[in-house]
Backbone as CSV, one residue per row, in Angstrom:
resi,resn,N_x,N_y,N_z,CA_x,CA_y,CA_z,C_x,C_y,C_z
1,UNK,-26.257,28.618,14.164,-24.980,29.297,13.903,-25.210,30.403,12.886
2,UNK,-24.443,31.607,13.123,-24.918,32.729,12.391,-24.068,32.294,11.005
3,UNK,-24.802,33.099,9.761,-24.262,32.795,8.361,-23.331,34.040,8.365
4,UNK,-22.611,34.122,6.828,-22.212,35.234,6.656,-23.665,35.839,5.762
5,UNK,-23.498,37.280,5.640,-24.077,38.272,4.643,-23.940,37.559,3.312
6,UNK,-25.069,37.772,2.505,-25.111,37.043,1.094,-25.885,38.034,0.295
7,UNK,-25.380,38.459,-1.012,-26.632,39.252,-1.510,-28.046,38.628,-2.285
8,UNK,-28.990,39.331,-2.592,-29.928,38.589,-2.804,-30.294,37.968,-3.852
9,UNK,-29.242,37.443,-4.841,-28.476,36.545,-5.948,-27.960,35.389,-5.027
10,UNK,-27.782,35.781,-3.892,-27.090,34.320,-2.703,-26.093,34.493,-3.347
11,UNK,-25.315,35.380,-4.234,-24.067,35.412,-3.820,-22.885,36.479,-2.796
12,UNK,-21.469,35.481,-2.174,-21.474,36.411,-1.342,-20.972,37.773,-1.434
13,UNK,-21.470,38.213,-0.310,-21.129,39.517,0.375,-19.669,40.235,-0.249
14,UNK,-18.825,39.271,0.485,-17.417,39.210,0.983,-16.704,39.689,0.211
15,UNK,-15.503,40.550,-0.103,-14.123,40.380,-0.988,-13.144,40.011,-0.790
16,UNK,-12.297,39.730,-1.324,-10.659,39.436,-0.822,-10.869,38.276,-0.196
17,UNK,-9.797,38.624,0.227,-9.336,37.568,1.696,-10.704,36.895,2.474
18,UNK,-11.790,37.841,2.702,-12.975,37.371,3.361,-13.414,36.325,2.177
19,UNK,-13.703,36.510,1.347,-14.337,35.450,0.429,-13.716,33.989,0.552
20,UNK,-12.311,34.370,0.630,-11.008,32.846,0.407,-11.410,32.518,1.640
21,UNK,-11.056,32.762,2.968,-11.311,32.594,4.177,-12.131,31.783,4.229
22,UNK,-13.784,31.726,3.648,-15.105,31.555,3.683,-14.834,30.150,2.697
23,UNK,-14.234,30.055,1.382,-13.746,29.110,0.897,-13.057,27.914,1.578
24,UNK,-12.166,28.917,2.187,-11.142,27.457,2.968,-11.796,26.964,3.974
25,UNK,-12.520,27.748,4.823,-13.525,26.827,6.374,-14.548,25.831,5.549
26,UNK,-15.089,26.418,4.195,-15.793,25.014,3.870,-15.226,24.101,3.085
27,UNK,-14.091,24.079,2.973,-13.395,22.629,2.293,-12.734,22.012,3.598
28,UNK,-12.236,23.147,4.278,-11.624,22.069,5.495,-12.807,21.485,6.323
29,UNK,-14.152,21.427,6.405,-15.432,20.911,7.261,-15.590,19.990,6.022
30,UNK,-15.934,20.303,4.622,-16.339,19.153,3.930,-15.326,18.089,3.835
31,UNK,-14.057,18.326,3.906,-12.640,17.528,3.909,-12.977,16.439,5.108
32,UNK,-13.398,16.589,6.057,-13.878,15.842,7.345,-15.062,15.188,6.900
33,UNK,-15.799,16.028,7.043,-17.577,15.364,6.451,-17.077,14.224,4.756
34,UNK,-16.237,14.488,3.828,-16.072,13.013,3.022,-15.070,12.131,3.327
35,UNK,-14.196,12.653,4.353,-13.525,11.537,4.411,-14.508,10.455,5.691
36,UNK,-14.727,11.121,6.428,-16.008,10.184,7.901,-16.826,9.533,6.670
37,UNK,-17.515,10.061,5.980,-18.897,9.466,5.552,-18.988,9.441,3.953
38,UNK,-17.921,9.703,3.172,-17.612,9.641,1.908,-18.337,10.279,0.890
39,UNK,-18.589,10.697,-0.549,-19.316,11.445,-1.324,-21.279,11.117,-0.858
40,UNK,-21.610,9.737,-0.911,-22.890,9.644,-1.166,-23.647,10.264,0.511
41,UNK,-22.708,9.539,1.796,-23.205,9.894,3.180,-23.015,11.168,3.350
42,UNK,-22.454,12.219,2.673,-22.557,13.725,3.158,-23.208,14.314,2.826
43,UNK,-23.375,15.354,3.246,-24.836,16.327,3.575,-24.098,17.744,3.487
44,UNK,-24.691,18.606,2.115,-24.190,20.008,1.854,-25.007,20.457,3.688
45,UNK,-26.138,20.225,4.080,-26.667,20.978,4.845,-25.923,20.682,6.015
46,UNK,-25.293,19.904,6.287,-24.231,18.972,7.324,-23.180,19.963,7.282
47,UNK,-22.549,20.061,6.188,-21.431,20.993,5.845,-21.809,22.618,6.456
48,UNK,-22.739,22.722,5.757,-23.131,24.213,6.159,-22.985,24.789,7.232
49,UNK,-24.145,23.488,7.899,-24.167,23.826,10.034,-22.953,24.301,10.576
50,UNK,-21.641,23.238,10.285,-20.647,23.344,11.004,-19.666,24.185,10.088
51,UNK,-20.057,25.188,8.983,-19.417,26.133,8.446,-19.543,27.787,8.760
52,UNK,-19.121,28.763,8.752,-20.227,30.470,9.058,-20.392,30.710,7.673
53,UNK,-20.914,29.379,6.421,-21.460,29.664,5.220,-23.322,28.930,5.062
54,UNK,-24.002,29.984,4.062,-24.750,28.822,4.120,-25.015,27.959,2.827
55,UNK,-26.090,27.287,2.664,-25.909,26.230,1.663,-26.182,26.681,0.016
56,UNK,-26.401,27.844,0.261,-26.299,28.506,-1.375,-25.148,29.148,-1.241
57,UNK,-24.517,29.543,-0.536,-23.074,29.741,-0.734,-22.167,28.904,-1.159
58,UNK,-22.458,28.023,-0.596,-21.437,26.645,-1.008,-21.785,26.008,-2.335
59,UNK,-22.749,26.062,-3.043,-22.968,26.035,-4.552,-22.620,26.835,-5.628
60,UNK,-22.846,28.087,-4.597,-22.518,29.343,-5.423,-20.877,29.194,-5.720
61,UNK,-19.937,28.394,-4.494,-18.485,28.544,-4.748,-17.953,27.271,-5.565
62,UNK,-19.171,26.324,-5.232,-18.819,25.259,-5.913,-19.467,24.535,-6.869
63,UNK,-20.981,24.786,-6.581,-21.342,24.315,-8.114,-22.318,22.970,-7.666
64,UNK,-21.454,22.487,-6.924,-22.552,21.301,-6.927,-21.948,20.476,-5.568
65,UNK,-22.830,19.477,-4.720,-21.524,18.551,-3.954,-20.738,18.008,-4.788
66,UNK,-20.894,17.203,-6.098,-19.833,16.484,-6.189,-18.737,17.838,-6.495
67,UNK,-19.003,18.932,-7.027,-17.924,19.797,-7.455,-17.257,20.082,-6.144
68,UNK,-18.226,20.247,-5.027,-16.953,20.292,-3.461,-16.397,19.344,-3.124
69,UNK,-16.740,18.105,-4.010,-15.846,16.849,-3.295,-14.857,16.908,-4.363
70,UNK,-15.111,17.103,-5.563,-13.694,17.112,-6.228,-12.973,18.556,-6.036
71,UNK,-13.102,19.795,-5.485,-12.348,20.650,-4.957,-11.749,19.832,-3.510
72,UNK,-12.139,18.945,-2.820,-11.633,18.968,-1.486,-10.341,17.577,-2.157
73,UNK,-10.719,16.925,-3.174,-9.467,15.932,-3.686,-8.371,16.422,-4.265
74,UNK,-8.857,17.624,-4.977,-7.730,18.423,-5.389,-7.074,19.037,-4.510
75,UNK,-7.396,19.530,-3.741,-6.615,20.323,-2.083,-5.887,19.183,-1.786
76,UNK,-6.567,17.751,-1.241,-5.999,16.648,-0.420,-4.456,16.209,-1.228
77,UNK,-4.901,15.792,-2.752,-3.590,15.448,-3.748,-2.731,16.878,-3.963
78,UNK,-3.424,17.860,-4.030,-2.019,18.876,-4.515,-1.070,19.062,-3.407
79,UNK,-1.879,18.479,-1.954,-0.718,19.000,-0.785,0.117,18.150,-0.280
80,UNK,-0.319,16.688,-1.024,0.375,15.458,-0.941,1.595,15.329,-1.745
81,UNK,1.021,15.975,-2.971,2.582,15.984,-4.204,3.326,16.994,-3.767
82,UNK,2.998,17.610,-3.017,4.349,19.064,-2.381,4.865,18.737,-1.582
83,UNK,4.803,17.730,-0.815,5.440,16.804,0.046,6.808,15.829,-0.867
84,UNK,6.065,15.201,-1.963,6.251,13.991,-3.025,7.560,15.107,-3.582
85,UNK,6.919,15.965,-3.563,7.979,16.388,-4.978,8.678,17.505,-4.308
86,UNK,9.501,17.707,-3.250,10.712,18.692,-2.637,11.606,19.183,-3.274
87,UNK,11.927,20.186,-3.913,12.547,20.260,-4.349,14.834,20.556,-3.769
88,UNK,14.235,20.659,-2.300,15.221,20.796,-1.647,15.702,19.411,-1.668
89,UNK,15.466,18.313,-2.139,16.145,17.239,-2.068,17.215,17.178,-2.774
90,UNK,17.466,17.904,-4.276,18.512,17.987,-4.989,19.570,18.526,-4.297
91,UNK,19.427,18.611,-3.318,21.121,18.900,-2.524,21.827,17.765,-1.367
92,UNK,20.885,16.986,-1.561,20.972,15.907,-0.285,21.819,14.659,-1.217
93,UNK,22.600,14.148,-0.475,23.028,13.189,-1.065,21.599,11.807,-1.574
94,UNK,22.108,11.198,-2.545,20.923,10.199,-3.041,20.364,9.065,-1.878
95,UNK,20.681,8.256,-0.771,20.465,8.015,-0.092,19.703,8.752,1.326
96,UNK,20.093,9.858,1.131,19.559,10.557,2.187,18.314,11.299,1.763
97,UNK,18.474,11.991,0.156,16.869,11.978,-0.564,15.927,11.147,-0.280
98,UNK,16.035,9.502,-0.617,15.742,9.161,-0.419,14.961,8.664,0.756
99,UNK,15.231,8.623,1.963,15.135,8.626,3.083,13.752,9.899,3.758
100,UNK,14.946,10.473,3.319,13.869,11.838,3.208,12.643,11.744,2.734
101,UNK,12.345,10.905,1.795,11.100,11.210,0.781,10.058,10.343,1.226
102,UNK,10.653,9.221,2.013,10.058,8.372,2.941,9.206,8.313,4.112
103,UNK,10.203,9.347,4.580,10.025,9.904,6.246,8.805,10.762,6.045
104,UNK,9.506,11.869,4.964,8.376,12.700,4.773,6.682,12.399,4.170
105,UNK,6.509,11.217,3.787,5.385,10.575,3.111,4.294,10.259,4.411
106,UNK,5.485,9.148,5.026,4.782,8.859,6.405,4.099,9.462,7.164
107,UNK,5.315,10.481,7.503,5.008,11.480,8.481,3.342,12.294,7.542
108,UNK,3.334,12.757,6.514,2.098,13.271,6.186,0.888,12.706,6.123
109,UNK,1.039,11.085,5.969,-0.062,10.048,6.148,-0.390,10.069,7.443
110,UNK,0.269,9.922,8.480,-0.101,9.851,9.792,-0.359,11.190,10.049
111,UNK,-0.101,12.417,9.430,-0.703,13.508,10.044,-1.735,13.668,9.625
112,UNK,-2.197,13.326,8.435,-3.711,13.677,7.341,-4.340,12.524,7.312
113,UNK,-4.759,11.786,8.571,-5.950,10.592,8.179,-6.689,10.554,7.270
114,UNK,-6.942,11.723,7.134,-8.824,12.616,6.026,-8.203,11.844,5.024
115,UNK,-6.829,12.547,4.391,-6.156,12.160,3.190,-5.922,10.470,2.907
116,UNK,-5.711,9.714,3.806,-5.616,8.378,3.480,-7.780,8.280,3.217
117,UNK,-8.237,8.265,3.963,-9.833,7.711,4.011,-10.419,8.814,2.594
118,UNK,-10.155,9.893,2.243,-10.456,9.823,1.453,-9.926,9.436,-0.135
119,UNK,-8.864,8.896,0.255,-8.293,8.086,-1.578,-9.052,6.477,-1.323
120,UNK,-9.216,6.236,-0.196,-10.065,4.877,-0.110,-11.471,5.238,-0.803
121,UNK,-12.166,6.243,-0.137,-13.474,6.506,-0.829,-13.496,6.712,-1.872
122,UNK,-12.352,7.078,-2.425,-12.247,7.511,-4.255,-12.147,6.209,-5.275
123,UNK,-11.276,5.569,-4.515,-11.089,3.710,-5.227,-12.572,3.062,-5.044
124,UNK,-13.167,3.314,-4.106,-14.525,2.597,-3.636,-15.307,3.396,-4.998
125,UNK,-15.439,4.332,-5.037,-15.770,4.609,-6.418,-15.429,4.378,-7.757
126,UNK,-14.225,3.888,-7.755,-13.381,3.352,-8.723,-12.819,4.695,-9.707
127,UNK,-12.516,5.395,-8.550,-11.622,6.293,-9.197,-12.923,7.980,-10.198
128,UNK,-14.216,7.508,-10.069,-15.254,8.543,-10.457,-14.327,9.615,-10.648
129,UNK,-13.850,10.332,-10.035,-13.728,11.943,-9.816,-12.412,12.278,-10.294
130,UNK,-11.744,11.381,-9.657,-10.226,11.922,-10.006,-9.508,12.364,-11.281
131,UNK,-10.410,11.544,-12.079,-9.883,12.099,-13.295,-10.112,13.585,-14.085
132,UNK,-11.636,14.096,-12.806,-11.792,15.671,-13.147,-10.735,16.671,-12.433
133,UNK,-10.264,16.390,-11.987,-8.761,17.047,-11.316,-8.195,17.444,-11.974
134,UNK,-7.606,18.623,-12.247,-6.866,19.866,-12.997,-5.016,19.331,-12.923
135,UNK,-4.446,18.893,-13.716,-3.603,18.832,-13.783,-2.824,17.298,-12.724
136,UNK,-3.516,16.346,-12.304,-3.501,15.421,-11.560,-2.432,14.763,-12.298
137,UNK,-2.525,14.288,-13.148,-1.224,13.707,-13.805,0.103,14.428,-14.011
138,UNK,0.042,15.629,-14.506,1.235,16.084,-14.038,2.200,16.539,-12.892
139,UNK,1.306,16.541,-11.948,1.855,16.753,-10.871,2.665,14.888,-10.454
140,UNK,1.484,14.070,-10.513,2.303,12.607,-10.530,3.044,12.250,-11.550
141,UNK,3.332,13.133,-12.678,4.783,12.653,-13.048,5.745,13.650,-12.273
142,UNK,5.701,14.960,-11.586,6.739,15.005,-11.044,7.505,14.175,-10.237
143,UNK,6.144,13.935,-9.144,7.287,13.155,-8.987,7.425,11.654,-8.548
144,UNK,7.201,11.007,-9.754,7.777,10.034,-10.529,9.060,10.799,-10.889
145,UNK,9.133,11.583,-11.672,10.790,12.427,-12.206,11.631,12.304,-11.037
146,UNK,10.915,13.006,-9.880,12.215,13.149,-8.784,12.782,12.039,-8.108
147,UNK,11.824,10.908,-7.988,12.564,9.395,-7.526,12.897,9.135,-8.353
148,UNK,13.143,9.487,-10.018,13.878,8.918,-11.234,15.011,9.700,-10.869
149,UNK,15.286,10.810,-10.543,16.702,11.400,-10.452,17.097,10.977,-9.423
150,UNK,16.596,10.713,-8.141,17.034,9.899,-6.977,17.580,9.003,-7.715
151,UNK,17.415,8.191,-8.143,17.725,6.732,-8.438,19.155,6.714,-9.219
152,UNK,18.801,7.430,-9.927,19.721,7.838,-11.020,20.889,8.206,-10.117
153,UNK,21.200,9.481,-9.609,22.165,9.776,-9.282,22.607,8.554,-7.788
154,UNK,21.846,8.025,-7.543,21.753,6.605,-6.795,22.699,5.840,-7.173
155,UNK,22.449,5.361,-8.395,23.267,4.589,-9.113,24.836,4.808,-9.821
156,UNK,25.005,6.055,-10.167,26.197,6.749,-9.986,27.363,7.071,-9.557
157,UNK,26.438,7.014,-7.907,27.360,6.955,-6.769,27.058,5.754,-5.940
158,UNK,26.468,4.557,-6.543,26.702,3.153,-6.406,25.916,2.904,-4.961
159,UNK,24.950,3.933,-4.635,24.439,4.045,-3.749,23.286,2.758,-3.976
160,UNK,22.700,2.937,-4.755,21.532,2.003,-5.287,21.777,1.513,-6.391
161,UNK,20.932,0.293,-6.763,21.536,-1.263,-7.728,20.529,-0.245,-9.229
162,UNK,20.629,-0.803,-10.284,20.383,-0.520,-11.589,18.878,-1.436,-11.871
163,UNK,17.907,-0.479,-12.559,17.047,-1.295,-12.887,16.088,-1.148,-12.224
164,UNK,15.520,0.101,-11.216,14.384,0.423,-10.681,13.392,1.069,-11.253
165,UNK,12.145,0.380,-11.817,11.282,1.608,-11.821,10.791,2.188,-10.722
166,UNK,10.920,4.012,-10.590,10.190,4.830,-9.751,8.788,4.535,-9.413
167,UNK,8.131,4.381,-10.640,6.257,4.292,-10.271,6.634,3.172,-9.451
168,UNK,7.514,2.256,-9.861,7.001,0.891,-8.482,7.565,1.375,-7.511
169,UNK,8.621,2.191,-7.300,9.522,2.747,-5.918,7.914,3.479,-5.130
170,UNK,7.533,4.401,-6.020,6.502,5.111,-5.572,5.281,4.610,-5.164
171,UNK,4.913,3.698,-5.441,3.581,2.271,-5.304,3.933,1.938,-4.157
172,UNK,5.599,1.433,-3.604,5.843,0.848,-2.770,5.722,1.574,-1.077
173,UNK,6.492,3.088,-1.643,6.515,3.665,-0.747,5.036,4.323,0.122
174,UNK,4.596,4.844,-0.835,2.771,4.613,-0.386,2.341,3.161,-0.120
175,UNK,2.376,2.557,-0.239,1.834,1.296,0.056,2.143,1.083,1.879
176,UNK,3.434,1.312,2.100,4.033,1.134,3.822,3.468,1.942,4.291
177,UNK,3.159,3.252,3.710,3.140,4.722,4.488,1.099,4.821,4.804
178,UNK,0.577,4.604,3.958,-0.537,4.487,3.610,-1.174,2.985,5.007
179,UNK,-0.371,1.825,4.797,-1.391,0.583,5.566,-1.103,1.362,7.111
180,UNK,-0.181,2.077,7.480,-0.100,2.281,9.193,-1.458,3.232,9.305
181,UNK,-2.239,3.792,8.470,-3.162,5.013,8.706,-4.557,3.882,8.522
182,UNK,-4.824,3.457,6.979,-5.449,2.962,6.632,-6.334,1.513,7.388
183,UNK,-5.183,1.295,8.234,-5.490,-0.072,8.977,-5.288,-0.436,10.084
184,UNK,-5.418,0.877,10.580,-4.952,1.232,12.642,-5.847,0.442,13.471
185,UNK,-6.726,0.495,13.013,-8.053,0.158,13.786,-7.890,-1.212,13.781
186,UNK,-7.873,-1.846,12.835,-7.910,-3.766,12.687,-6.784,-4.063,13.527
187,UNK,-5.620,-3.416,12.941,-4.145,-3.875,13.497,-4.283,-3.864,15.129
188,UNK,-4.611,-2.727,15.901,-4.628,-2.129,16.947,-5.428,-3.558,17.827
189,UNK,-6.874,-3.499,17.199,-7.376,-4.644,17.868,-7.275,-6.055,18.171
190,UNK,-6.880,-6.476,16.265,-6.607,-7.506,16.326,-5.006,-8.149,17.192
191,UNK,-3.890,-7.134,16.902,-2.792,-7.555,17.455,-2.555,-6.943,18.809
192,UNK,-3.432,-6.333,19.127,-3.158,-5.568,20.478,-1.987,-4.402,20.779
193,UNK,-1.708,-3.776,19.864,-0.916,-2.776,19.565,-1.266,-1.469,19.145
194,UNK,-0.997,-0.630,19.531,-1.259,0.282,19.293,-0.564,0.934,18.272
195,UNK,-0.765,1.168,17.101,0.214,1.652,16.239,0.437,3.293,16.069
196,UNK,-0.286,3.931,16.548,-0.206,5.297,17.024,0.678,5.660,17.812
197,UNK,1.160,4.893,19.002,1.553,4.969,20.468,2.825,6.169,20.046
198,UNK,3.502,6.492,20.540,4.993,7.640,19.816,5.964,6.843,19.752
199,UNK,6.588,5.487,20.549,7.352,4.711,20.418,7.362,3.868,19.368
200,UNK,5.942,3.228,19.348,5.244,2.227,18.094,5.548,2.889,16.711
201,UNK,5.122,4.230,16.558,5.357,5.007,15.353,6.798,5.397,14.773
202,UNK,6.860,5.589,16.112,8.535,6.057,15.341,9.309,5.048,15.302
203,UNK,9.204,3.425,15.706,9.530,2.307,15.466,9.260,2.101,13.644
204,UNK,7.938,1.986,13.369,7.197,1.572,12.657,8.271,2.769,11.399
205,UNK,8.116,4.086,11.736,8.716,5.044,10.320,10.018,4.894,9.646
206,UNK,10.698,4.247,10.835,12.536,3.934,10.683,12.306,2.496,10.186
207,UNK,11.196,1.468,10.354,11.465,0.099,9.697,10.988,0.725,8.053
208,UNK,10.214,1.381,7.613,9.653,1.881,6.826,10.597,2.428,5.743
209,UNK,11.331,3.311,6.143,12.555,4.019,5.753,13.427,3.007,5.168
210,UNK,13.603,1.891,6.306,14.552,1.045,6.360,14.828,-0.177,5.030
211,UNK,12.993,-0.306,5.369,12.960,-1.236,4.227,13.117,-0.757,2.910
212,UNK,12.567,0.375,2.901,12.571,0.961,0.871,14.205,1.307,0.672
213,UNK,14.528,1.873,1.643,16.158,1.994,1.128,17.092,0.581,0.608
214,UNK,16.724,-0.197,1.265,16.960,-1.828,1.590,17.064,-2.312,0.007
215,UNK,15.835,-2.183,-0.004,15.273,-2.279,-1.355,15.776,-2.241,-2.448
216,UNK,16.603,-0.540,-2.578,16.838,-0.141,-3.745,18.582,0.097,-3.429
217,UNK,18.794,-0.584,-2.475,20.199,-0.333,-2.336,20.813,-1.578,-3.385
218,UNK,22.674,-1.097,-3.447,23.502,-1.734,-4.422,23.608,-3.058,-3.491
């Protein structure tokens, strides 16, 4: 596969937009390559093949593998909390936020497998990397904040009972949204179901919904 142009520093060519471009095709190939085979089974030269970068480029942008595996966790979590943290929910009534915040979790777990397999590979490490992540905690107190104002104005309008903590609302709600991705394969075989199927799923997102509202209702 042809490379791009590199100067003879191996760094690249490219400006602008070409450079970012060249950035994003190798986090979205390494994003695949750690979530399949996790930090220790991947291969910068693996990455490369199936990138139009080559493997001093990808040092040159990143520094090191582990520095592309903690750029590809930071991509995976920052696009997860923009989901987490909507800000269009403040117009929705508190039950229907809610709901919302649910649906929308799911729905991004089942669209981003990579993203569930790679927070497994990160715990299998016991968490190594995450803590080099730029701002990782604040983004998870947003939103922690925004299921605290859910709740809140929840309770107000007598929608939901008194006495929830969010981090556990939030534990919980990943926890449902997270085992349908995380555990397709066992479930599928062992119970003979397909949990993918479009009926199965959209069964599975409304019990999901169903239950956390359940939950935190008055």
């Amino acid at each position: 596969m042809a490379k791009s142009p590199t100067t003879m520093q191996g760094k690249p060519s490219g400006r602008g937009s070409e450079a970012e471009e060249t950035r994003l095709n190798i986090l979205n190939i390494a994003t695949l390559e750690f979530a399949d085979k996790g930090l220790s089974g991947a291969r910068i030269d693996e990455i490369a093949e199936r990138t139009d970068a080559s493997k001093r480029m990808i040092y040159y942008y990143f520094g090191s593998k582990e520095g592309l595996y903690r750029a590809v966790l930071e991509r995976a979590y920052t696009a997860v909390r923009e989901i987490d943290a909507d800000n269009s929910r403040s117009d929705l009534a508190p039950d229907a936020a809610l709901r919302d915040v649910v649906g929308a979790t799911f729905d991004y777990h089942h669209q981003h497998p990579e993203f569930v397999r790679l927070v497994m590979n990160e715990n299998i490490l016991r968490g190594a990397h995450i803590g080099e992540i730029p701002g990782i905690r604040e983004r998870n107190r947003k939103v922690v904040e925004q299921l605290r104002n859910i709740l809140s104005r929840g309770v107000e309008s007598a929608h939901f009972r008194e006495g929830i903590d969010p981090l556990e609302l939030h534990m919980t709600i990943s926890a449902l949204c997270f085992y349908n991705v995380s555990n397709r394969y066992t479930v599928s075989y062992g119970f003979e179901r397909d949990v993918t199927a479009p009926k199965v799923l959209a069964r599975r997102r409304g019990n999901v919904i169903d239950i956390v509202e359940s939950w935190c209702r008055r």
